[in-house]
C-alpha positions in Angstrom: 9.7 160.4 56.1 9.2 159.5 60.0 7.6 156.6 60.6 7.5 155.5 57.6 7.8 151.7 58.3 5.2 151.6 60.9 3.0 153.6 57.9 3.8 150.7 55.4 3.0 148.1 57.7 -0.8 149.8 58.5 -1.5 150.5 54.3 -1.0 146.6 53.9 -3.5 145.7 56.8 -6.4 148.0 55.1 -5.4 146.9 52.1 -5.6 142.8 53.3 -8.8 143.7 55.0 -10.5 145.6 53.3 -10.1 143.6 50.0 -12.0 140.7 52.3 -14.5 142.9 53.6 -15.1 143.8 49.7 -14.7 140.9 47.9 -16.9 138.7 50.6 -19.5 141.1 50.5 -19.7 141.2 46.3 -19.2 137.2 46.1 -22.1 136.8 48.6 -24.5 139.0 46.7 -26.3 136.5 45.8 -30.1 135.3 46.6 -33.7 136.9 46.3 -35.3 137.2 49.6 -36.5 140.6 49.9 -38.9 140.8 52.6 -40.6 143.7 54.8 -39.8 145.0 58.5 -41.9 147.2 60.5 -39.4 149.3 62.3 -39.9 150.5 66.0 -41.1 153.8 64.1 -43.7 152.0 62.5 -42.3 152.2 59.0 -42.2 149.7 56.8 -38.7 148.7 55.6 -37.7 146.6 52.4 -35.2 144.3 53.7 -32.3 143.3 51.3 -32.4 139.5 52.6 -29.5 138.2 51.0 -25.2 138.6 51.0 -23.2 139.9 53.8 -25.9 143.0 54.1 -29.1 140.8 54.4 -30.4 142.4 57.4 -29.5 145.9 55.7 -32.3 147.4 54.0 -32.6 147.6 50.1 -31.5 150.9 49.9 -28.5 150.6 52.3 -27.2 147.5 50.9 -27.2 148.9 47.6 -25.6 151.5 48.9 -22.7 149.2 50.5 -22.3 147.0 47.8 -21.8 150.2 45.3 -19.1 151.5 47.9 -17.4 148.1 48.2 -17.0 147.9 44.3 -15.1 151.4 44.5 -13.3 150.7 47.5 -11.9 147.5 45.6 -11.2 148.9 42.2 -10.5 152.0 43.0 -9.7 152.9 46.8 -7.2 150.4 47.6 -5.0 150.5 44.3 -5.2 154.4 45.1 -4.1 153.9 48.4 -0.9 151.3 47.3 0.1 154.0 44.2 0.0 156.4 47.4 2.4 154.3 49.6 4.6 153.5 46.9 4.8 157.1 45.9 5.6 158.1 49.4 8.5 155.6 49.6 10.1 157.4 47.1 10.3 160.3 48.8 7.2 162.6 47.0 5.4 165.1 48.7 2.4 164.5 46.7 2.3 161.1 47.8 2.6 161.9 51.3 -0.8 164.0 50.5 -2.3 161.9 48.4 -1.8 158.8 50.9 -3.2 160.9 53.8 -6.1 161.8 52.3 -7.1 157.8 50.9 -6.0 157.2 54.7 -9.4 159.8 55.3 -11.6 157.7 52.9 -10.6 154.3 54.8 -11.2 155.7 58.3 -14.4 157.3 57.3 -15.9 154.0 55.1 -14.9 151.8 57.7 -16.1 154.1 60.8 -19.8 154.1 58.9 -19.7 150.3 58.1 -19.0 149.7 62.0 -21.3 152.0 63.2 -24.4 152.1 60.9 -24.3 148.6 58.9 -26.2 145.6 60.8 -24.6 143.5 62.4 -22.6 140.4 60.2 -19.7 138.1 59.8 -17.3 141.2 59.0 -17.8 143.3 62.3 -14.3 143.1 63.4 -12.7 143.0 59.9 -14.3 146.5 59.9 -12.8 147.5 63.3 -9.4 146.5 62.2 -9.5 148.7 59.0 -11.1 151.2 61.0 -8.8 151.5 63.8 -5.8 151.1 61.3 -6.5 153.7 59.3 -7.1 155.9 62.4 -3.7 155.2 63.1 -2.0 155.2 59.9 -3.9 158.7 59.1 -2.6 160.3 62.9 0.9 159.3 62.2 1.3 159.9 58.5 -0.8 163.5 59.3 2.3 163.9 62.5 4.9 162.9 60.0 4.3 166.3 57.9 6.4 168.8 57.7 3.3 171.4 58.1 5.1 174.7 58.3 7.2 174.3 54.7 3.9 173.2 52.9 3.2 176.4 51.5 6.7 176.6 49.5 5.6 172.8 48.2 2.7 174.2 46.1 3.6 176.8 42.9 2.5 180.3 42.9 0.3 178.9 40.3 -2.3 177.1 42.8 -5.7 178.4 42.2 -6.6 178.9 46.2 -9.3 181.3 45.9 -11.1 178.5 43.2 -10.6 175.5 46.0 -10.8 177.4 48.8 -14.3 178.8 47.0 -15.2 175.3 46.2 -14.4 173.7 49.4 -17.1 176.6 50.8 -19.8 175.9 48.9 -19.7 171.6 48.8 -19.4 172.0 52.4 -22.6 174.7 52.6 -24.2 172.4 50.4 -23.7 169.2 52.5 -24.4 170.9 55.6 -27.6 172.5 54.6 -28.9 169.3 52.9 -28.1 167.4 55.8 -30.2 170.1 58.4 -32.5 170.3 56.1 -33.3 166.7 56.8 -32.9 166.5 60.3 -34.1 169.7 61.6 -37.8 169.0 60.5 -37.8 166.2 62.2 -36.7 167.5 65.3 -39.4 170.7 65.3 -42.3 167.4 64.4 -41.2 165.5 67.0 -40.7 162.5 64.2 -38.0 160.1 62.7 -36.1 161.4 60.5 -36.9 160.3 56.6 -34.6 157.7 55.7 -34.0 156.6 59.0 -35.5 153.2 58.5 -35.4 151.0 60.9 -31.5 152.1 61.7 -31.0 153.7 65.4 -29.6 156.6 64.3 -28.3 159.1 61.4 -24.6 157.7 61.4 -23.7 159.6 58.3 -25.0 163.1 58.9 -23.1 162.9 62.1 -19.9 162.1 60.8 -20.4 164.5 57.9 -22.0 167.6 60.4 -19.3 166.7 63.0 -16.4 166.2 60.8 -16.5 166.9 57.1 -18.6 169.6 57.2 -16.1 171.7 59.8 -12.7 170.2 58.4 -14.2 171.6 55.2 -15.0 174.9 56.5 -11.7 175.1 58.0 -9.5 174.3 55.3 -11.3 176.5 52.8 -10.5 179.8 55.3 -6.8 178.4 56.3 -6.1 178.0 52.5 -8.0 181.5 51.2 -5.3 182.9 54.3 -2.3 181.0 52.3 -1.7 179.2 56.3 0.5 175.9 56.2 -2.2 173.9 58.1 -4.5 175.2 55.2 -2.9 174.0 52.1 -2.8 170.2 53.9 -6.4 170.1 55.3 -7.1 171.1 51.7 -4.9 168.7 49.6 -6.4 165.8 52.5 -10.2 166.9 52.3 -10.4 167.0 48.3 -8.6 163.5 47.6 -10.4 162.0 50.7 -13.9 163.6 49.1 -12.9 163.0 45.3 -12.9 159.0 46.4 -16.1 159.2 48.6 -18.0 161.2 46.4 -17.2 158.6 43.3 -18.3 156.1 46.0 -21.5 158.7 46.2 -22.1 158.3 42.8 -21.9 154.7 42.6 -24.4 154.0 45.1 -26.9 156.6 43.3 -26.3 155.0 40.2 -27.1 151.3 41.8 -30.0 152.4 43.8 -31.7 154.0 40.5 -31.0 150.6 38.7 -32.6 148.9 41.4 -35.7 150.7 41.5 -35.5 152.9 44.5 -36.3 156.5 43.7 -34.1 159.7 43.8 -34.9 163.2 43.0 -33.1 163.8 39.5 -31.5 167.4 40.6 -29.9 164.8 43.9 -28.4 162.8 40.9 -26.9 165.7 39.3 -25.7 167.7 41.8 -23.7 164.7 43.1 -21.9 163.8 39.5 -21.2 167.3 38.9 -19.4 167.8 42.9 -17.8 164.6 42.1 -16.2 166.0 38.8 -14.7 169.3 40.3 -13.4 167.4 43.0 -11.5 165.1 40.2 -10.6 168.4 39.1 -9.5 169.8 41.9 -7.5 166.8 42.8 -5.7 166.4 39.5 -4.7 171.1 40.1 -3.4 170.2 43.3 -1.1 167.6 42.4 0.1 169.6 39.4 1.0 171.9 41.5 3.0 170.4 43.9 6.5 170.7 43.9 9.2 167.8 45.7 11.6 169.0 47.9 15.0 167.1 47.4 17.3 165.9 49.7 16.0 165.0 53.2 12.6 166.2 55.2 14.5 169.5 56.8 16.5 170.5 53.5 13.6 172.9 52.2 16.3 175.1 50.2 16.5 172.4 47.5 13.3 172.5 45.4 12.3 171.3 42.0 9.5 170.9 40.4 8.0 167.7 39.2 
């Protein structure tokens, strides 16, 4: 694989870092000084007052501190059973590490963006900007067009390329749904708090939402560029999503309110994506011999 040093070199940054960035901010959860904060909006925000996310409010922090317990036990030993994977040559690896790449870049872009401001700013640049960089050239290093003879006949693309439609109709419409009124009543947004802006529904209605839509047609058409958006989107989403249910778990422990049918819908997205994942790297099948022999396959 191309590049494969400079790869192994970024996956042990994020790694370093964001085990910091996750571990500081779990260790420092400590305290009880919830207080409130009139927001420029005139809302009234619970503050969270203690940890790393003190000036965060209660439903954010929970949020964050749910998310840094899945990046710690689950995201970063996913993304080092990726890289070692990769260094032995699988193609699975290569997808499985690309799309982990996805859930690093997009944690670490919200947590520099939308968290307030604390001691871990440019820890959560670094990660940021090196899984950017690690995604671009691991995504570069693929060899796109001799991806479709990597998957069986036995792939069920009209199921995940179904799927992939609806989570992303589902996200998208949710997300509108909560922005558009506001726009039409000339108010802030519910949820906004005393935040600037809506950090996730831009990320997820500029990015996910499209690279969803996207991959769900290429796949349904059988194109290269299809099956590895898909592969990337699913284990990127299968990771976030568990995040997801973390935080909705934590934030129902702590007290703060969320429609029961929000609950479910998440758990049950979050198990087809595990699904999903788990069919697409059955079905994968390693290509022997170097990157450009694609005559030599077996399945594994």
């Amino acid at each position: 694989m191309k590049n494969l040093k400079s790869i192994s070199y970024l996956v042990v940054l994020i790694s370093l870092f964001s085990f910091v960035a996750a571990a500081f901010a779990i260790v420092k959860n400590q305290g009880q000084r919830q207080y409130e904060f009139k927001s420029i909006f005139g809302e009234s925000v619970p503050i969270y007052g203690k940890g790393l996310y003190q000036h965060d409010s209660i439903a954010m922090a929970t949020q964050a501190i749910a998310q840094d317990y899945v990046t710690l036990f689950l995201g970063i030993p996913l993304l080092i059973f990726a890289l070692i994977l990769t260094k032995r040559g699988l193609v699975k690896g290569r997808l499985l590490l690309t799309g982990i790449l996805g859930y690093f870049l997009y944690t670490y872009a919200s947590y520099s963006f939308l968290s307030m401001y604390n001691p871990m700013f440019l820890v959560y640049v670094m990660i940021m900007s090196a899984s950017f960089f690690a995604f671009t050239i691991t995504m570069m290093s693929m060899d796109i067009p001799s991806l479709p003879r990597v998957f069986k006949e036995s792939l069920p693309v009209k199921f995940i390329s179904g799927f992939l439609f609806v989570v992303s109709f589902v996200f998208g419409l949710m997300w509108l749904g909560k922005v558009v009124p506001s726009l039409i009543n000339h108010t802030a947004p519910e949820g906004l708090e005393h935040y600037t802006t809506l950090i996730i529904q831009a990320l997820d209605l500029g990015f996910v939402v499209p690279v969803g839509v996207l991959a769900a047609t290429l796949l349904m058409k059988r194109k290269p560029f299809g099956y590895l958006l898909a592969a990337i989107i699913t284990f990127k989403d299968t990771t976030l999503l568990t995040a997801l249910t973390a935080m909705v778990i934590l934030q129902v422990l702590t007290g703060i309110h969320i429609n029961p049918v929000i609950i479910a819908l998440i758990i049950i997205i979050n198990i087809i994506f595990i699904l999903t994942m788990i069919l697409i790297m059955k079905n994968v099948k390693e290509v022997t011999g170097t990157d450009h022999d694609n005559s030599k396959i077996q399945s594994y």
